[in-house]
N, C-alpha and C positions, 0 to 999 in steps of 0.2 A: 694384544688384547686377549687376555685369556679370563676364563673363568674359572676359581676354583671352586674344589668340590668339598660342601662344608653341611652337614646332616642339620636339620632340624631338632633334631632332638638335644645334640651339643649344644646350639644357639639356643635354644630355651632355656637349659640350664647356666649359660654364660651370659643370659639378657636377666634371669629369675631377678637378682637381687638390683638391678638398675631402673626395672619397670613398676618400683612401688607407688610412685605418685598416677591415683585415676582422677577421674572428671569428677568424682563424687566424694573426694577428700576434703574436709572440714578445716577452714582455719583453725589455730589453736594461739594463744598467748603463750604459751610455755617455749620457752630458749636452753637448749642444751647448756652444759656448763663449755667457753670458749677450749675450740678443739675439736669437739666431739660430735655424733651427728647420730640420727637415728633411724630406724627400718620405719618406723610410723608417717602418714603423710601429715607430720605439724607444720605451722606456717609460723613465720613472722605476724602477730597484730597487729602492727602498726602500717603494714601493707594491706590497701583495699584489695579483694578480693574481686574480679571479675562481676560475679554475683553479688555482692553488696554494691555496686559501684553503680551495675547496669540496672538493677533490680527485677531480673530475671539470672536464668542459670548457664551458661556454657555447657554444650552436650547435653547430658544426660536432661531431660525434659525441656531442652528449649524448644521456642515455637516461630521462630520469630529471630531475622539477620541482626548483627549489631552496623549499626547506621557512621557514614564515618566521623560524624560528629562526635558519637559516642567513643570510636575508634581511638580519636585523638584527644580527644578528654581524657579515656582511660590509660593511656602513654604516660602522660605527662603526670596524672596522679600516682602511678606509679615511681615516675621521675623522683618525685618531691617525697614519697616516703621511703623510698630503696636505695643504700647506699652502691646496690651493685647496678646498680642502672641510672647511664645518661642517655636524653633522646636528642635527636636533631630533628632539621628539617632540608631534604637533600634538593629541594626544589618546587617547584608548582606544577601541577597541573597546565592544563589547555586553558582549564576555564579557571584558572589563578587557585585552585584547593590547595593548602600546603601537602607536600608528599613527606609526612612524619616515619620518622623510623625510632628505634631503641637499640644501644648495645648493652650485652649484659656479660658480666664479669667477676669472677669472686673477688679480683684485685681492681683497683684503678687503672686504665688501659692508657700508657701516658705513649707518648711519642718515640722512648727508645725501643717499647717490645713492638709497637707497630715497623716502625727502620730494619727490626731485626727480621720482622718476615717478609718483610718487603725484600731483604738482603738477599733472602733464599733464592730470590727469583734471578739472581744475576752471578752465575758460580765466579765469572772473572774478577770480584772484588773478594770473595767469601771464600776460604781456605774449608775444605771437608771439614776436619774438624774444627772448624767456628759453628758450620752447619749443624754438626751434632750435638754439639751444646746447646744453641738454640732451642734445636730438637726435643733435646732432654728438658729445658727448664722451662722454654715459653711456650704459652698455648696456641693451639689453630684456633683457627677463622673457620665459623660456619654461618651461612646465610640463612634464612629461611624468609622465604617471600611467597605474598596471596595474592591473588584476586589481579591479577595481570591481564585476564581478561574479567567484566564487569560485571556478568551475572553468575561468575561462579564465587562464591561469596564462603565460604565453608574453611578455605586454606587463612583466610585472616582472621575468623572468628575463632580459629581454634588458634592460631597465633599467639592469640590474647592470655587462652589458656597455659600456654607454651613459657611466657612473659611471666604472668604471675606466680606461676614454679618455681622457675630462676631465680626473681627477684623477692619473693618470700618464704619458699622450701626451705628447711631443718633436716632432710633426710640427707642418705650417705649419697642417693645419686644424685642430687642436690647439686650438692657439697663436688663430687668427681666432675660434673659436667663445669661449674664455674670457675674451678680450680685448671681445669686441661683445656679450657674455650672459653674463647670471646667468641657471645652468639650477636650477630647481628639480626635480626626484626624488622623488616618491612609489610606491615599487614596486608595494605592495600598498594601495589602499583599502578591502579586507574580506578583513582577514588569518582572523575564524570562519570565514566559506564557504570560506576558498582550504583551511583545515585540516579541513574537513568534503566537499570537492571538489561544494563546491553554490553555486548561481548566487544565494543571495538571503545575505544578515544571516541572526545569529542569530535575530531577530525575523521573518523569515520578509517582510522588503523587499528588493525589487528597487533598491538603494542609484541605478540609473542612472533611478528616475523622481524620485527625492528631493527632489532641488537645491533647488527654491524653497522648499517645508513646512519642509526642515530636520528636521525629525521626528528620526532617525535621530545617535546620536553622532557616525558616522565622518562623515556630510555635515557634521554640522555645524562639527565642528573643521575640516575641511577648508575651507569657506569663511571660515572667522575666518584659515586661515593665505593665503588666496586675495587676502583684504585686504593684511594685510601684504605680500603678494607680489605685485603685482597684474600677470596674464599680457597679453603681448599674444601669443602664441600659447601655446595649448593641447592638447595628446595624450591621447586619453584608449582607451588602447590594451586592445581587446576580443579577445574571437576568436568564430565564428559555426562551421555545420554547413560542410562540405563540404573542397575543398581551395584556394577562391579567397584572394584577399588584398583588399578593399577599402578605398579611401582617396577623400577626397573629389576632385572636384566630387558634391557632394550629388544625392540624390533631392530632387524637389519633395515638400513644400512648403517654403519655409523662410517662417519668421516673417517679416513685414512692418517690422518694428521692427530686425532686426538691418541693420545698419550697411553701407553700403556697402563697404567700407575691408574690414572683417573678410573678406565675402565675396571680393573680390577676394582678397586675401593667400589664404584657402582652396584658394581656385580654381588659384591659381599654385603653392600648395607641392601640392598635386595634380599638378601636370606636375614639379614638380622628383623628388617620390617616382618619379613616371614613367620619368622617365631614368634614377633612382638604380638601379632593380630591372635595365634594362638593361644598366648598368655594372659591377654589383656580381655581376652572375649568380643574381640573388635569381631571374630567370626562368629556366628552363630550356633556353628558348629566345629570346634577347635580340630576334628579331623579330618573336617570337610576345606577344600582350598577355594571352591570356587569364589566364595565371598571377593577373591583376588584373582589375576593374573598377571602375568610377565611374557616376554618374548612375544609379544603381538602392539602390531597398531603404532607406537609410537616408536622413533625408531631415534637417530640421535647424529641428522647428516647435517641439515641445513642450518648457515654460520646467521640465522635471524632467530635461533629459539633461544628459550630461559637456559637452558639445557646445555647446548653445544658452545655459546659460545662462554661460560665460565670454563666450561671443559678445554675447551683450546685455545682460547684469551689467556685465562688465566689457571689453568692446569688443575682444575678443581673436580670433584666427582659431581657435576652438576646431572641434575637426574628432576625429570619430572614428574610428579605425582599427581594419580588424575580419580577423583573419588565420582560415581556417580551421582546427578543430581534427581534422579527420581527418588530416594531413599528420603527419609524425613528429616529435617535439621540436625533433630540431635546426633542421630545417627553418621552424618556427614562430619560434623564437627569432631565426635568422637574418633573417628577413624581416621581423620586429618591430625587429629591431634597424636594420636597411637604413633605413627610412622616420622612426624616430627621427634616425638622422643625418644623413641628407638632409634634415629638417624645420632640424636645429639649424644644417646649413651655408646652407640658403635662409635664415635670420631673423638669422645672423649677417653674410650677405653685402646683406641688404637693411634694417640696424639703421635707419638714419640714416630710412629713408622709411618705414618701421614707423613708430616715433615721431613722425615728423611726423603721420604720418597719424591717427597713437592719439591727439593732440591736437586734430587737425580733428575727431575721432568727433561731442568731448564739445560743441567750439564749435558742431557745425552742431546736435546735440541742444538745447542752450540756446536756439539761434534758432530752432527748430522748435516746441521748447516756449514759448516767445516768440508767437509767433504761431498756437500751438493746431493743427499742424499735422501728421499723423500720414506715417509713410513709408506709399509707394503700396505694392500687391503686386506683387509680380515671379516669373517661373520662372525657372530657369537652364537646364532639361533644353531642349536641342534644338528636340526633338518637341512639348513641349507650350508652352499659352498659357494665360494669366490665364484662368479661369472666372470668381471672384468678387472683384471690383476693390473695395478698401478705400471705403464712403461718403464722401463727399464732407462732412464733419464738420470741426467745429474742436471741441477742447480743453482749454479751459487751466488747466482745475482740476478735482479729486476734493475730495468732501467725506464724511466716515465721519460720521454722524449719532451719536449720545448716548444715543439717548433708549433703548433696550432692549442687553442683551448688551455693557454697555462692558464685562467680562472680554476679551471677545473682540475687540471692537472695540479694545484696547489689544494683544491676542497680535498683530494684524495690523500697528501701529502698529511693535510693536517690532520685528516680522518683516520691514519697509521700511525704520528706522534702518539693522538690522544686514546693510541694502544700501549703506548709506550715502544711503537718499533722507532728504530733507528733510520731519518733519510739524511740521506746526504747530497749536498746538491755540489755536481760534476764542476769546477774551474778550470778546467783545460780537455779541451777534444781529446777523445783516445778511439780506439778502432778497437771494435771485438770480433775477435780470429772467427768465433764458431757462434752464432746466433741464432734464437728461435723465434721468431716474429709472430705476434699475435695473428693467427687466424692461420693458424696449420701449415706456414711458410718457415722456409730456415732461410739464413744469408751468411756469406762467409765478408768479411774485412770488413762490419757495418760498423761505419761513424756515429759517434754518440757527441753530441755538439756538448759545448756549456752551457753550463744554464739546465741539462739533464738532471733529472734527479736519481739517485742510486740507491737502494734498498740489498746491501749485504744479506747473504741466509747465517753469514757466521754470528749469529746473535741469540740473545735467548728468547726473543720471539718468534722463533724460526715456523713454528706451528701453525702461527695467527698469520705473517707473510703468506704463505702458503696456502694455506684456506681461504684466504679472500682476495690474493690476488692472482691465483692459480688461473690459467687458462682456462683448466678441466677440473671438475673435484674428482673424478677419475670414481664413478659409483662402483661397490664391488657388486651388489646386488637388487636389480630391479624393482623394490617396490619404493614409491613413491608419496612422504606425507604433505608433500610441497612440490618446488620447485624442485630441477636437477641442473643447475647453473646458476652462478650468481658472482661470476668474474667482476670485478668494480673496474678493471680495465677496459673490459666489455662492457659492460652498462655504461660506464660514462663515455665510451670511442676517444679514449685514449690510447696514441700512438706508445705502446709500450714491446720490450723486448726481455728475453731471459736468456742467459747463457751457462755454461757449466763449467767456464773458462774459470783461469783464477787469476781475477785481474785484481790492482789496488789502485784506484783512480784517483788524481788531486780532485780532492772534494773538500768539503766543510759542513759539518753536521746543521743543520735544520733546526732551529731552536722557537723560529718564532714564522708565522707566514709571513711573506711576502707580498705587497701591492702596495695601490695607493701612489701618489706622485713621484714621478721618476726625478723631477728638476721642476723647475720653477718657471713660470712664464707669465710674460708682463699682464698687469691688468689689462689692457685693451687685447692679450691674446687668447688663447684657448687649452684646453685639457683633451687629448684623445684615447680612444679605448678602441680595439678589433673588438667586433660585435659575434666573435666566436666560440662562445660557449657560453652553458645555463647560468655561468655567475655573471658574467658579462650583460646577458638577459637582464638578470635579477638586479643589476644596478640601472641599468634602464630604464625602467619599470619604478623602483624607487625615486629616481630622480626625478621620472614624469610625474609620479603623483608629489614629491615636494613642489611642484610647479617651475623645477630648470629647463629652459631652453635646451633642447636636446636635437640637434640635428644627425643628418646619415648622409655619406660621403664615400664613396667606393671600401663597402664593408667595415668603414670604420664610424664609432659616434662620437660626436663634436660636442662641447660643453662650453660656454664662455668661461676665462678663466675665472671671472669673479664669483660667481658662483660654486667656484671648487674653495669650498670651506673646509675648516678643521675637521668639522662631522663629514662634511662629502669625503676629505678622503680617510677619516678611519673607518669609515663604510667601503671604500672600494679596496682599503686594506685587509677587511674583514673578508670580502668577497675574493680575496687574490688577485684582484684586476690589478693590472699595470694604468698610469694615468700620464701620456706622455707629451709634455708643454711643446708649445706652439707659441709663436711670436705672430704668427695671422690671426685672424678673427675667427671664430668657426664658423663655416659654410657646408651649403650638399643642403639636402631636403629636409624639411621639420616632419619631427616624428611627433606624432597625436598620442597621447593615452587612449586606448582602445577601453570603450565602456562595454561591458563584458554580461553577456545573460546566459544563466546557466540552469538547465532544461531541466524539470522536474515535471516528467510524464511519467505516460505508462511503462512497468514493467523497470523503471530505474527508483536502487533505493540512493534514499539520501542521507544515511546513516553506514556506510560502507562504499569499498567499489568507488568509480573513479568519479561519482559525483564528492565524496568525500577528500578524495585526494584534490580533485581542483579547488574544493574549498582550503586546504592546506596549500597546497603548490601557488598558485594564484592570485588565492586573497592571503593567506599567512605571510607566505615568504616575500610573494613580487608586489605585494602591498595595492592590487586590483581589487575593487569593489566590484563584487559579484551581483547581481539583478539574479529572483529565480523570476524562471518562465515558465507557466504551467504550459500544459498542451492547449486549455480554453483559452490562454492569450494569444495561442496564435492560430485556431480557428477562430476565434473572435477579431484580430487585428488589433490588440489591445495595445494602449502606450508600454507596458511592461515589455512586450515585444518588439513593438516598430519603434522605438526609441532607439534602443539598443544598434552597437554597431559590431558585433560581433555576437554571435550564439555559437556556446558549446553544447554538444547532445554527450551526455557521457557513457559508457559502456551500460547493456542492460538486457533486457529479452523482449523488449518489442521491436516486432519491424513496420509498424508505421506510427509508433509514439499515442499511438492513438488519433492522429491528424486526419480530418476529415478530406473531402476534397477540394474545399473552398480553403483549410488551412493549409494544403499543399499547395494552393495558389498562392497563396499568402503568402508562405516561405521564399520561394519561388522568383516575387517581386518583391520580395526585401532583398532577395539576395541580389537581384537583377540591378537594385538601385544604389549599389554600389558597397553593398556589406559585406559580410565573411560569416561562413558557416562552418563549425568544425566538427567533424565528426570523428567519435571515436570507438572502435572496435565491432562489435555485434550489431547495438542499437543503431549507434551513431551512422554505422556506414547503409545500416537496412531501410532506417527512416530516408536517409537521402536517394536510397535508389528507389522505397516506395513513392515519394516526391516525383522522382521525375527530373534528380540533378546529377546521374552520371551513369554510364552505359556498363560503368563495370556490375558482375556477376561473379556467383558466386561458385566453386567449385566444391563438388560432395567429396567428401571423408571416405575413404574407404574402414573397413571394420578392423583393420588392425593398426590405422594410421594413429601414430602417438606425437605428439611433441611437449615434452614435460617441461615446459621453462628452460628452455634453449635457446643461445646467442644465434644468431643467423649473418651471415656476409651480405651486406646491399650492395647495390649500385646506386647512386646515388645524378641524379641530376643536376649539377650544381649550376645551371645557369636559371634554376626557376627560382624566386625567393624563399617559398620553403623551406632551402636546401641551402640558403649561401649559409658559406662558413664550415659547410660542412666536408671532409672528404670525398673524393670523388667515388671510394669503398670505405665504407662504413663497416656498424653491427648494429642490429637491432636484437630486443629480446622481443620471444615468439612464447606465447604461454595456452596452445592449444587455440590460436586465433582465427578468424573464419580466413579462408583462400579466396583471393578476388584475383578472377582474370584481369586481366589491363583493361584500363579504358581506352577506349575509339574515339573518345570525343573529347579528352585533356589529357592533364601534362601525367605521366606515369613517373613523379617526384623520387621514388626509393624504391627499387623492383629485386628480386632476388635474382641472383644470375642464372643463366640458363646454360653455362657450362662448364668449362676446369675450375673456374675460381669457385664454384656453388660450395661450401663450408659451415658445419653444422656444429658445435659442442652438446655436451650434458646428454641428456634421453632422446633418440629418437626411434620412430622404424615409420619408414616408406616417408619420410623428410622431403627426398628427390621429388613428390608432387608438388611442392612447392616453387622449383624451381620456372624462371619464368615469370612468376606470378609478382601481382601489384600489392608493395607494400603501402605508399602514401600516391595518394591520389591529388592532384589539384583540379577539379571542375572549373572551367567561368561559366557565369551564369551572368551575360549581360555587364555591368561594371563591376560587378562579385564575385566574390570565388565560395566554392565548397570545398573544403580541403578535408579528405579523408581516411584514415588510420584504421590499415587491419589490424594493427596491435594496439593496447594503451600504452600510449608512450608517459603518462603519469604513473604508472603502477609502483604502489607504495614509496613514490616521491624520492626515489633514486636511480634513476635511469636518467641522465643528465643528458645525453646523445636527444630522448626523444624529449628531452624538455624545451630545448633548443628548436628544436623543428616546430614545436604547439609554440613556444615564444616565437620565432619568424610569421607562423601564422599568423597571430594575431598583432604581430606590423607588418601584415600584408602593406607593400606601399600604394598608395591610391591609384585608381587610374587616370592617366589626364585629363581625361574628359569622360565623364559618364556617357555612356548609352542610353537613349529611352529605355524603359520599362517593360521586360520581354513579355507577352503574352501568356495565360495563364497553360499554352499549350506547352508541351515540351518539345526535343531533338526527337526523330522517329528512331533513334538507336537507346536512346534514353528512355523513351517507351516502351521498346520492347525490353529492356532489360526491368523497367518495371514489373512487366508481365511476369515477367517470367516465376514460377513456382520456388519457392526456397526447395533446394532438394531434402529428399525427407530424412536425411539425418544429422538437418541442423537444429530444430527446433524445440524445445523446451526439456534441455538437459542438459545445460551447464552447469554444473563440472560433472559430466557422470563420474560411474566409477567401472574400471574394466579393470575385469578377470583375464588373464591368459593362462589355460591349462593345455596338454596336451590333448590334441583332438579324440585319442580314446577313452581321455574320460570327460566328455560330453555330457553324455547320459546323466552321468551320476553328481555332476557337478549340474546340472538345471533343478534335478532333482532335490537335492539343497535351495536352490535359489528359491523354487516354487512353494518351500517352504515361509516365504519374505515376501515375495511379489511376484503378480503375474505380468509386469509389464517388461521384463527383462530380454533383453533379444541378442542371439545367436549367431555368430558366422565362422563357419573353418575357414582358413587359409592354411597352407598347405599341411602340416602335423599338429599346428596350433588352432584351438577353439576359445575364441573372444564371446565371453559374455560382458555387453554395458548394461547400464541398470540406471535407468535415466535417474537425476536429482535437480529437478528444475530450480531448488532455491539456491542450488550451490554450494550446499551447506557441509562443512568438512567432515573429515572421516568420524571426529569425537562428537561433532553434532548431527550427526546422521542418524536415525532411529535405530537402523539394525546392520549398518556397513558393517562396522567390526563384530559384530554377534555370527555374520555370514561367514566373512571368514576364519574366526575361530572354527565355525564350524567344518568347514573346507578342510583345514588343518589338520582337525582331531577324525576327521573322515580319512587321513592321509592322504588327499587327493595334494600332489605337489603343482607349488604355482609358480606358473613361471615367472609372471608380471602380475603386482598389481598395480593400481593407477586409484587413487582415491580422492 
């Protein structure tokens, strides 16, 4: 990852004659004689113009977003009058909008020059020199994409601008960029938020953590159309608070795994954007730089951005661009537009060594993965240096174990094909000499059964294996825009293993999922499934609500056979589930559809955060109709609430929902009368201890206590329902969750261990106070339960370990016989843990954002802050001085008012940091 060093003043003179088309260039009738092209910005006539089309102006003087109607109107007219542009539509929306794109090309873009770059990405069929040819004759692939999140609206308007160059431009950089690229064009990636002017989906996701889970429609068509189109550079055009313009060289960290090649190429259209803002007057003052910055704020680690994962999916310079949104339309558009074309005349002028280099990416990943060999860590910023240098390990194979959760173990299989990595599923046991077992254990002569699935590093995916099924992403350097863990083995607690042996297992390549009926069993007999993992869940839950007879029988669910239809099982094929006949009847207990109310009080939005995700998770996927429940329904006693047989509270910052004390009575005797209450993380677990439904409590934070999105080792009880199906050590993920002592007066369902086995990945410091401590709680209350979660186990709808545990919840089995109706008194330990005070550094400041400097500069680092706020607070621990800086809405580092203005400031004060946390 290096960065070269390339002057300004060069790049002006090398961008001069590329950057002649501005915002304010006139169509023109007039057509070169065929061949020729000219410096003037003339257009094609017969191509609508932005401004004729919308009937306002793009940039210069507009006032006013273009709507995605207009969006997709203006696509398709362009379609119909430009021979260098075809549009598609790569999929829908949430709320069914089509998601329109355009490619644009000086030739017709047929199928053989797409195969031929698709080829690059596989050295073992493509001989060097096929590659160079290629190289020389056919053009890259560049993306550019907007509005990914909904209210920043400036990356697709200026798009538009981008489109109508291409496909009706007459000038020479015209002519270079269509002739050396195929631009791909996605304006808007969440065309619901941009028409509700909100930063997440209709389901209430942040579409830019998505990338790998796929979760989400618009991600996902978008990476099906990312294959087909595969970028070697990528735009994935944002906008943040203020009035800067940011374009890379990145913040640290960046991922270890991304590519040499990419980062360079980054780093250089980084100075070319540089020069373009100079040239173009995007600055205000062409010797002045501030108008822009680089090396801060966004950084290029986590495998869910626009960014990272073109970069190491698919070896592309994907790089994100973030204009501020306080600035005026035009202003925005203009400068979106600037850095898009400046992007497309650097990847046009540098086709030939792109390419090449997009073929060395894959050759050196195959020899890497050849040799078990992972890329080292690197910084790019300046100022700083490696803190934690990648171990000294070899790799050269993952193995997804069998034996529990194959639903899920297949969701993760199919979720690597549709990377294009390589599985292969194991036909004959073999034993591996030297083994690494998930959760910081080794084992020598460990059996690997059939039926295992095997993921080689000797491939050219080798990067994307690595990144997302790494144990550790191994951070080289402390600041944090996200998450620092996002293991898919760990999230979904699959039994998985890596070695650095060099085995070749009889296997057989993975072409299609696996589930669905095993054999055939007579009509009077039955269909079975283990009820051990979230896809197993999720066909559950579908068949209740088709209205199938679904019973439960020592961990497994019973189906009559006649009801296992064509659709039943290419649904439980779809799911991975195995379906295995029975010649008996199906017997064990009948499972109920659980009618579902989901709590919309105080202090929870419902437009993000795990009320959103349960509307995804729950009502999307597990096909549950959601009830909201306000808080006055259940101070009131309303049918909205005592109807319902289960209530989720989802993550938020109140701790008593706003419930009076007649509605904590309320609660209380519903739950008493035989219901299930689930509580999840902040809210969830605060409102039931203000209630009066479980004696756990909560433990304070010390001021240097961190945990950035980090796997944790549980213990797991497996004899409470909760828990069945599950191992008896587990992982959960932990994303800065509140600490709840155990409870005294139920079941302590998932606890962290409290000795050798305690096991942490990704960021931590002072972790060890966890230990001990209750993760999921089970309360009775009378014939009910309150079952409670100090993590969200929905967090953006891929942590399949805790989806399993919220699905057992809510088929909590009955009790045999109801209890009366407990009294609106509570336990006297349940009391007192009501009482008791939240300690005072938990409340209203999630997510802050913590500084770590060295404790001598104290002083001078408040001094800064005091410039931003007075509510900022202080503590040394031993050489190091933590300032948090509370952010009660939560709101990320780019929607923060002045997060990143602070620490720029910090920076150019030279106060060095150790940590940030934002």
């Amino acid at each position: 990852m290096r960065i070269p060093e390339i002057s300004r003043a060069a790049m002006v003179v090398v961008l001069a004659a590329a950057l002649t088309p501005l915002l304010t260039g006139d169509p023109a009738s007039a057509t070169p004689r065929p061949g020729s092209c000219t410096t003037d910005p003339t257009y094609l006539g017969s191509v609508p113009s932005p401004e004729s089309y919308l009937g306002f102006p793009l940039g210069a003087g507009q006032q006013r977003v273009v709507t995605n109607a207009e969006i997709r109107g203006y696509l398709s007219a362009v379609d119909q009058a430009s021979d260098r542009v075809v549009t598609g539509t790569m999929g829908t929306s949430v709320l069914g909008q089509p998601l329109r794109y355009a490619v644009v090309a000086g030739k017709r873009v047929d199928r053989r020059t797409l195969d031929a770059i698709r080829a690059l990405r596989d050295p073992r069929t493509l001989s060097v020199g096929q590659a160079r040819r290629i190289a020389r004759d056919g053009p890259a692939i560049v993306w550019i994409a907007g509005n990914v999140h909904g209210g920043e609206t400036s990356g697709a308007d200026a798009s538009l601008k981008t489109l109508y160059e291409l496909a009706a431009g007459l000038s020479c950089a015209v002519r270079d960029r269509n002739d050396n690229l195929i631009t791909v064009i996605l304006p808007t990636q969440n065309p619901d938020g941009r028409d509700a002017a909100r930063r997440q989906n209709e389901f209430g996701f942040d579409l830019n953590r998505d990338w790998f889970a796929r979760t989400q429609p618009e991600t996902d068509s978008k990476l099906e159309l990312l294959r087909r189109y595969p970028p070697q550079v990528f735009i994935d055009a944002h906008e943040m608070g203020g009035r800067q313009y940011f374009f890379p060289p990145n913040a640290d960290p960046i991922h270890h795994e991304i590519a040499d090649q990419p980062v360079d190429w980054i780093n250089r259209i980084g100075a070319a954007n540089a020069a373009a803002f100079g040239y173009n007057g995007a600055c205000t003052d062409t010797v002045n730089t501030e108008c822009y910055f680089n090396y801060d704020t966004y950084d290029l680690f986590y495998m869910g951005y626009g960014d990272t994962v073109p970069s190491t999916g698919f070896g592309a310079a994907g790089m994100t661009y973030e204009k501020g949104s306080a600035s005026a339309v035009q202003d925005r558009v203009q400068q979106q537009f600037t850095t898009q074309w400046a992007t497309l005349g650097w990847a046009a002028a540098h086709k030939r060594e792109v390419l090449n280099g997009y073929y060395q990416i894959w050759s050196d990943a195959l020899a890497e993965g050849r040799a078990g060999a992972l890329e080292p860590n690197e910084v790019v910023q300046p100022e700083n240096e490696v803190q934690f240098p990648v171990p000294d390990i070899k790799i050269k194979s993952y193995f997804l174990m069998p034996g529990r959760q194959l639903g899920d173990v297949r969701r993760l299989v199919e979720r690597l094909r549709r990377m294009d990595v390589e599985v292969y599923r194991v036909t004959k046991p073999l034993t591996v000499p030297h083994a690494h077992i998930f959760g910081g254990r080794t084992g020598t002569g460990v059996k690997v059964p059939a039926g295992a699935y095997w993921i080689p590093m000797d491939q050219p995916q080798k990067h994307w294996i690595q990144a997302t099924l790494g144990e550790d992403p191994y951070v080289p350097f402390p600041y944090f825009y996200d998450v620092s863990s996002w293991s898919n083995p760990l999230l979904m607690g699959i039994d998985t293993i890596y070695t650095g042996d060099d085995l070749r297992p009889r296997a057989v390549r993975v072409r299609t999922i696996s589930g669905g009926r095993t054999g055939s069993a007579p009509r009077h007999g039955s269909y079975s499934f283990p009820m051990d993992s979230a896809s197993a869940a999720q066909l559950t839950f579908q068949l209740l609500g088709q209205g199938v007879a679904v019973t439960r029988d020592a961990g497994r669910a019973e189906v009559p056979a006649a009801a296992v239809t064509p659709a039943v099982d290419r649904l439980a094929r779809s799911l991975g589930v195995d379906l295995t006949p029975s010649r008996r009847p199906a017997a064990g207990a009948a499972i109920a559809l659980p009618d579902v109310g989901l709590f919309r009080g105080t202090g929870i939005s419902t437009t993000s955060g795990s009320y959103g995700e349960a509307r995804y998770v729950l009502g999307q996927r597990w096909g549950l109709s959601l009830t909201p429940v306000t808080t006055a329904d259940i101070n009131d006693n309303t049918a909205a609430f005592s109807a319902r047989t289960v209530l989720i509270v989802p993550d938020g910052s109140s701790a008593t929902g706003g419930l009076t004390a007649t509605g904590q009575a309320n609660l209380r005797n519903w739950i008493a009368s035989g219901r299930t209450y689930i509580g999840l993380r902040n809210e969830g677990t605060r409102v039931a201890r203000s209630a009066g439904l479980t004696s756990t409590t909560e433990k304070a934070k010390p001021d240097d206590y961190l945990v950035i999105g980090s796997h944790l080792r549980v213990d797991a009880d497996t004899t409470n329902p909760v828990a069945h199906g599950r191992p008896a050590e587990d992982f959960e993920f932990n994303n800065d969750d509140p600490i709840l002592n155990p409870s005294t007066t139920g079941a302590n369902v998932l606890t962290y261990p409290g000795g050798d086995t305690f096991w942490h990945n990704g960021y931590t410091v002072d972790a060890d106070l966890l230990k001990g401590t209750a993760v999921v709680v089970d309360e009775p209350t009378g014939a009910g339960h309150a079952v409670l979660f100090a993590f969200n186990p929905l967090f953006r709808g891929y942590n399949e370990s805790g989806l399993q545990l919220v699905a057992n919840a809510l088929l909590y089995p009955a009790a045999p016989a109801p209890s009366p109706l407990r009294a609106p008194g509570v336990d006297p330990a349940r009391a007192t843990a009501a009482a008791l005070p939240a300690p005072a550094n938990l409340g209203g400041k999630w997510r802050p954002a913590r500084i770590q400097v060295a404790a001598a500069d104290l002083g001078r680092t408040q001094r800064l802050v005091a410039r931003y706020t007075g509510t900022a607070t202080a503590a040394v621990v031993g050489d190091s001085a933590y300032l948090t800086i509370p952010n009660p809405q939560g709101l990320s580092f780019d929607e923060h008012p002045f997060l990143r203005d602070l620490v720029g400031d910090l920076r150019a004060a030279r106060i060095p940091l150790r940590s940030v946390v934002g």
